[in-house]
Structures are given as structure tokens and as C-alpha cells.
KEKE-3310 file (N, C-alpha, C; in steps of 0.2 Angstrom, whole numbers, plus 5000, padded with zeros to 4 digits):
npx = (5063:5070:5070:5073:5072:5067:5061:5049:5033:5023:5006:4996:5007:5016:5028:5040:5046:5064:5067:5078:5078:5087:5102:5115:5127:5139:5145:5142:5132:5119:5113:5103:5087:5075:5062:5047:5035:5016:5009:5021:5030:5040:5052:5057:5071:5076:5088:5085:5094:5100:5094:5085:5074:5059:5048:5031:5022:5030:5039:5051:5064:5068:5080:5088:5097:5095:5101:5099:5090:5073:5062:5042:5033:5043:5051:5061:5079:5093:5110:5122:5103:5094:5084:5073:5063:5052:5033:5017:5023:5033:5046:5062:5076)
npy = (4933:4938:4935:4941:4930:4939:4951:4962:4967:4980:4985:4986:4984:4982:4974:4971:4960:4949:4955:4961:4958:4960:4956:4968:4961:4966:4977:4989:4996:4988:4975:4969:4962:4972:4982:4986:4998:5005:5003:5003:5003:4994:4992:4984:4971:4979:4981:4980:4982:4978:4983:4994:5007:5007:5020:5025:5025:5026:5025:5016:5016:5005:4992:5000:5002:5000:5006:5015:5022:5027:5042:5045:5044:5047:5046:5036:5032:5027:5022:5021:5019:5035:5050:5058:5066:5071:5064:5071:5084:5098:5098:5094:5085)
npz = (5033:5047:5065:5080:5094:5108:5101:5099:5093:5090:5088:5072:5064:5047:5039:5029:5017:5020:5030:5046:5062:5075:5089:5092:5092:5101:5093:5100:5116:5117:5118:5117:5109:5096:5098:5095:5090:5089:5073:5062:5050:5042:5029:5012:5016:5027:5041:5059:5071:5089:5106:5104:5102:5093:5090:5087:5075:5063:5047:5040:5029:5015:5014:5025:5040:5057:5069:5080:5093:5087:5086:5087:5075:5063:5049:5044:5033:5028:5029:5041:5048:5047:5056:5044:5039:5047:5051:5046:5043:5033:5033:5028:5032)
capx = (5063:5077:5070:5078:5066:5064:5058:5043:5032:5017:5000:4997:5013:5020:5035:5039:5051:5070:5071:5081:5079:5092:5106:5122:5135:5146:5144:5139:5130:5114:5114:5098:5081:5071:5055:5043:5030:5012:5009:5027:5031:5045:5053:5059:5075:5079:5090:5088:5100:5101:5089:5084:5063:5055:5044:5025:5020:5037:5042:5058:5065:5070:5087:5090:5100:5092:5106:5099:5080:5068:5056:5038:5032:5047:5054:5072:5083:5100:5115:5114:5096:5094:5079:5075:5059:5042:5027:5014:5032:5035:5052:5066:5084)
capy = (4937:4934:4940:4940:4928:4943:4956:4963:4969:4983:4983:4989:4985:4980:4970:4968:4952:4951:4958:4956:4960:4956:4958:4969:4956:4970:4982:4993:4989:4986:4967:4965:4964:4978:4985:4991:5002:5001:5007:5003:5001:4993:4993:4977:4972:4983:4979:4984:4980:4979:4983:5000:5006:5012:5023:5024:5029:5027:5021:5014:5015:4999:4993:5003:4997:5006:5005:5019:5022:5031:5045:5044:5050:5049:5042:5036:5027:5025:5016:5020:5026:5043:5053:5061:5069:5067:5064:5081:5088:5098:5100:5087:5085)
capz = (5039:5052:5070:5089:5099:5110:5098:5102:5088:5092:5083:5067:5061:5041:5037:5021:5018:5020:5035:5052:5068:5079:5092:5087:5094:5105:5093:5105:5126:5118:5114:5117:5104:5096:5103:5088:5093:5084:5067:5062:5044:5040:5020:5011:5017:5033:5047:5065:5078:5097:5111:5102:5104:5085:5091:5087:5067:5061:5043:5041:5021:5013:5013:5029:5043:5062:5077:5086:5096:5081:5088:5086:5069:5061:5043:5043:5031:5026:5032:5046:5047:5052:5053:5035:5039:5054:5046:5045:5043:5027:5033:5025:5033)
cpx = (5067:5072:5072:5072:5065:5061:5052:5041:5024:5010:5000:5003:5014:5026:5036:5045:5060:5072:5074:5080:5083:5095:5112:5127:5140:5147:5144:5134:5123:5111:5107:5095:5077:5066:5053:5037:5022:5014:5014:5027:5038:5048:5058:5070:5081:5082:5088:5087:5099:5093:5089:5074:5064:5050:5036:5025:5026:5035:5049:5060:5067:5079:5091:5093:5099:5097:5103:5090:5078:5063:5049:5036:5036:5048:5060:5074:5091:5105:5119:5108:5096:5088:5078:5068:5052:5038:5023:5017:5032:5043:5058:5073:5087)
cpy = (4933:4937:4935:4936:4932:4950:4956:4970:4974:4981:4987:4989:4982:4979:4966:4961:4956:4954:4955:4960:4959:4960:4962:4967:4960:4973:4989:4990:4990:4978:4965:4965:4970:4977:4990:4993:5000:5006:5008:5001:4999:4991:4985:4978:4978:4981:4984:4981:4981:4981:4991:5000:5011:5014:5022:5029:5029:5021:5021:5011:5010:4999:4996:4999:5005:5002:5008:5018:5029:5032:5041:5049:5051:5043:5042:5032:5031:5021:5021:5023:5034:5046:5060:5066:5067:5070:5071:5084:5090:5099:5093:5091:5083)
cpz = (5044:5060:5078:5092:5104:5107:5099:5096:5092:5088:5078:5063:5052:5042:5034:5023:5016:5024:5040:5058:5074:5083:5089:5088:5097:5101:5097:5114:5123:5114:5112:5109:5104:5100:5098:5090:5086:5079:5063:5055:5042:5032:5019:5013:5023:5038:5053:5069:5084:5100:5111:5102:5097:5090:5086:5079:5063:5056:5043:5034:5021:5012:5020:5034:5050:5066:5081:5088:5090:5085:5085:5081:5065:5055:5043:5037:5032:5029:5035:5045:5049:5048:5046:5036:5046:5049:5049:5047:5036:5026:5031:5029:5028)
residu = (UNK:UNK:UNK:UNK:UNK:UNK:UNK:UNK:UNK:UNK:UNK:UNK:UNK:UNK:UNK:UNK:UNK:UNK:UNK:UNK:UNK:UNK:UNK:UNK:UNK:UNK:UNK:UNK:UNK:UNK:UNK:UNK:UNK:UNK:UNK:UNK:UNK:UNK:UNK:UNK:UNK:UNK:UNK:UNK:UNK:UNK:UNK:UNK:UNK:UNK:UNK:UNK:UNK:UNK:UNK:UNK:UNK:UNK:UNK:UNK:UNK:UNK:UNK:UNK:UNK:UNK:UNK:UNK:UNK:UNK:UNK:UNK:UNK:UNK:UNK:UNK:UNK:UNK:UNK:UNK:UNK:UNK:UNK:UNK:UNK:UNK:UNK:UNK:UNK:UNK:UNK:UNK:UNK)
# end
């Protein structure tokens, strides 16, 4: 696991290995560290970048790479993440 000396991680959270938390180097104006809300699952080998807020109840698929702020309740992946479904949702994006 790689993480931002500012990361800030909620309670309840998983974090499988291979991950990274970091800054996105000028990428974009949020250089800062994430901010993981609780109950947060994160999947093996996930990146997320910048001074973005995962929301509360959120999984985050493996492999995935999160640049933006993740509601609460929500499941993301892909490259970039994008939400795929909120949990007690039978609706799929």
C-alpha cells in the first residue's frame, strides 16, 4: 500500500493490498490527500488520487482508479471509476 501522509481513513473501512492513495501531481487543482468516509471497502489494487471525499458505504472495485468525489452508498469501478450502481439499488448504469 502506498498512502498520502494526509489521507484520512473513516471507521469501519477494508483495504485490500496494492493500493494507493495519493496526490495527482497537477493533473487537475486537487493536489491534495483522499478523505475516506466510514465503512469504505476498497478492492485489491485501486488508485485514488487527489483531495477527493469517498463517501460513507462505498465500494470501490479492484483495479479501479477514483479522481473524482464518490457519493454515499455507491459502487464504482473502472478506469476512471464511475458509479456502476448504489447499494439497495436494483438499478445498474
Amino acid at each position: 500500500m502506498v498512502m498520502h501522509p494526509k489521507t484520512v481513513i473513516g471507521e469501519n473501512c477494508i483495504i485490500y493490498q496494492h493500493t494507493t492513495f495519493g496526490a495527482s501531481h497537477g493533473h487537475n487543482d486537487n493536489d491534495g490527500a483522499p478523505t475516506l468516509g466510514n465503512n469504505v471497502m476498497v478492492g485489491i489494487g485501486a488508485t485514488i488520487l487527489g483531495s477527493i471525499k469517498i463517501g460513507n458505504n462505498v465500494s470501490i472495485g479492484a483495479h479501479s482508479v477514483v479522481i473524482r468525489d464518490v457519493p454515499d452508498n455507491a459502487v464504482v469501478a473502472g478506469i476512471p471509476a464511475e458509479v456502476k450502481r448504489y447499494k439497495n439499488s436494483e438499478e445498474i448504469r
